[in-house]
C-alpha positions in Angstrom: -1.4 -10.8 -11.2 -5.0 -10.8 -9.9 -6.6 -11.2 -6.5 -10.2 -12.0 -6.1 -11.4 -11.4 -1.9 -15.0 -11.5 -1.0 -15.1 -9.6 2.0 -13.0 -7.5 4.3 -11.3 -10.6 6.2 -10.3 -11.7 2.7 -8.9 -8.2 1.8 -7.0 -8.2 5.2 -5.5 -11.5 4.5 -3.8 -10.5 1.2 -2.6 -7.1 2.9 -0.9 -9.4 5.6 0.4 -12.2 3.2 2.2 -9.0 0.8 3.1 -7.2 4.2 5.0 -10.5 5.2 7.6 -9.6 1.7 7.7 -6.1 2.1 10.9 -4.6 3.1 12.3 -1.2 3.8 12.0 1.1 0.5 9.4 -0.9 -0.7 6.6 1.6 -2.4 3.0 0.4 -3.2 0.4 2.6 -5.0 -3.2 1.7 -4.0 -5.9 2.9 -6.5 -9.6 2.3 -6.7 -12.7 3.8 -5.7 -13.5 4.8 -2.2 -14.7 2.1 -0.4 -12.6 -0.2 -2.6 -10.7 -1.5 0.2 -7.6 -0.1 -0.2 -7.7 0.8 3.7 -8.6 -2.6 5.0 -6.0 -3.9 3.2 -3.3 -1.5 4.9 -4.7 -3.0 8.2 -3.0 -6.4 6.9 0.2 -5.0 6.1 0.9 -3.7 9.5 0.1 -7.0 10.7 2.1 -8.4 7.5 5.0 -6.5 9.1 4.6 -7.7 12.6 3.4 -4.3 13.7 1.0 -4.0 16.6 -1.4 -1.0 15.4 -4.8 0.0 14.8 -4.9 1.3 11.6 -6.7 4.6 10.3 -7.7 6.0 7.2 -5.1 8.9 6.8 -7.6 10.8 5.0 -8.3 14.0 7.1 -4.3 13.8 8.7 -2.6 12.6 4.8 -0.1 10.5 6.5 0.1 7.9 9.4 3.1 6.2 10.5 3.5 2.7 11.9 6.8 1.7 13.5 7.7 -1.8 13.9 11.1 -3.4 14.7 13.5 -2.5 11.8 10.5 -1.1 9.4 8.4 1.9 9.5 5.1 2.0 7.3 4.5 5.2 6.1 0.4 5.5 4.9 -0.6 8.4 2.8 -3.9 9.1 1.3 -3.6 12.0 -1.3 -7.7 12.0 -2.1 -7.4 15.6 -0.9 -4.1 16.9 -2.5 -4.0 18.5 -5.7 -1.2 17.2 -8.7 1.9 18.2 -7.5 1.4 19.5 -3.7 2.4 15.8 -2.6 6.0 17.3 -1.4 4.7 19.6 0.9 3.1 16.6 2.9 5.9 14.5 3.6 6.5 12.0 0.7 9.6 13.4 -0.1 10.7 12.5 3.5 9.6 9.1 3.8 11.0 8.3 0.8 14.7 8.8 2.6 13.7 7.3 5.8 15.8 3.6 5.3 13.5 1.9 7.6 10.5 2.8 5.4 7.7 1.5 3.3 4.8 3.8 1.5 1.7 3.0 0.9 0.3 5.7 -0.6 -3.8 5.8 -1.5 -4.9 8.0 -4.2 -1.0 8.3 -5.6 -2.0 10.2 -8.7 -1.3 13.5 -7.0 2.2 12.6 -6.0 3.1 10.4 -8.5 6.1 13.4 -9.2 7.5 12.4 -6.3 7.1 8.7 -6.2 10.0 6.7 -7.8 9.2 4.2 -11.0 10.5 1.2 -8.9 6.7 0.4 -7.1 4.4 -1.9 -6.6 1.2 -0.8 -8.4 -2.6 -2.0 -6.6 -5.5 -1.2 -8.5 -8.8 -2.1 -5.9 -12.1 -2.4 -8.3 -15.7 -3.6 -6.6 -17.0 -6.5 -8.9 -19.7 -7.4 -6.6 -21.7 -7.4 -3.3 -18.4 -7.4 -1.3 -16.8 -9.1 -3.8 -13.5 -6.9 -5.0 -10.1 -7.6 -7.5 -7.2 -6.4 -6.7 -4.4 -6.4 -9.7 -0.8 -6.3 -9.1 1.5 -5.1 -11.7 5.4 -4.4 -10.5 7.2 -1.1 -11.6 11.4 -2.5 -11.3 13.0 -4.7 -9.8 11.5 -5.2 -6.1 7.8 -5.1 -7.1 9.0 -7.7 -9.8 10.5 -10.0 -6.6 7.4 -9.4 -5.0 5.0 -10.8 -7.4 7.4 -13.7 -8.4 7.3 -14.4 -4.6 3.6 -14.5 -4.4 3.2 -17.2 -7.9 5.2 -19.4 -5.8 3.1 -18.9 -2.4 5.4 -16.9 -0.7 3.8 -15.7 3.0 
């Protein structure tokens, strides 16, 4: 499934309208360049999930948490994390925390850690602050997901 936004407000709409599905044990993998807008669209999924946060890039801390009622969003950024360290850094702790979702930037360094069952992002520029987002759906959930966003689903 493809998204087209053309600009950050655009970007933070489509986090927010995913975040709204989302539930605990969800996992979503967020690729593309820097400055892709793979962090601006984080900002909508906290307010997707009804949490009242500023968000941050986790890139110098690796993870930051976001606690809502009944749903905790777990953001990882791996840009500085070699191929397997992933573990050391939490992953394998969110991923048992039953009030949890991951988003996790730059997952190609913990995808040994990441279940199959994800929802996979891939953020691409195509213009002056124009960007695509593709969705593709690793199992089940991510599946429900997409279905739920043909038919409109907020």
């Amino acid at each position: 499934m493809l998204f087209r936004t053309s600009g950050p407000a655009e970007t933070l709409a489509l986090g927010e309208r995913i975040g709204r599905l989302l539930k605990p044990l969800d996992i979503l993998c967020l690729r593309g360049e820097l400055g892709s807008g793979k962090t601006t669209f984080v900002s909508g999924l906290v307010r997707g999930l009804g949490i009242a946060a500023h968000v941050q890039s986790p890139s110098f801390t690796l993870e930051r948490l976001y606690r809502g009622k009944g749903r905790t969003l777990h953001h990882f950024d791996l840009y500085r994390i070699a191929a397997g360290e992933a573990g050391d850094i939490g992953i394998e702790a969110a991923l048992q925390d039953p009030e949890g979702i991951l988003a996790v930037e730059w997952p190609e360094s913990g995808d040994v850690f990441l279940p199959s069952d994800r929802l996979e992002m891939a953020f691409s520029h195509i213009g002056e602050g124009i960007r695509r987002v593709r969705l593709s759906g690793r199992g089940r959930r991510p599946r429900e997901i997409i279905a739920a966003l043909r038919r409109g689903g907020r």
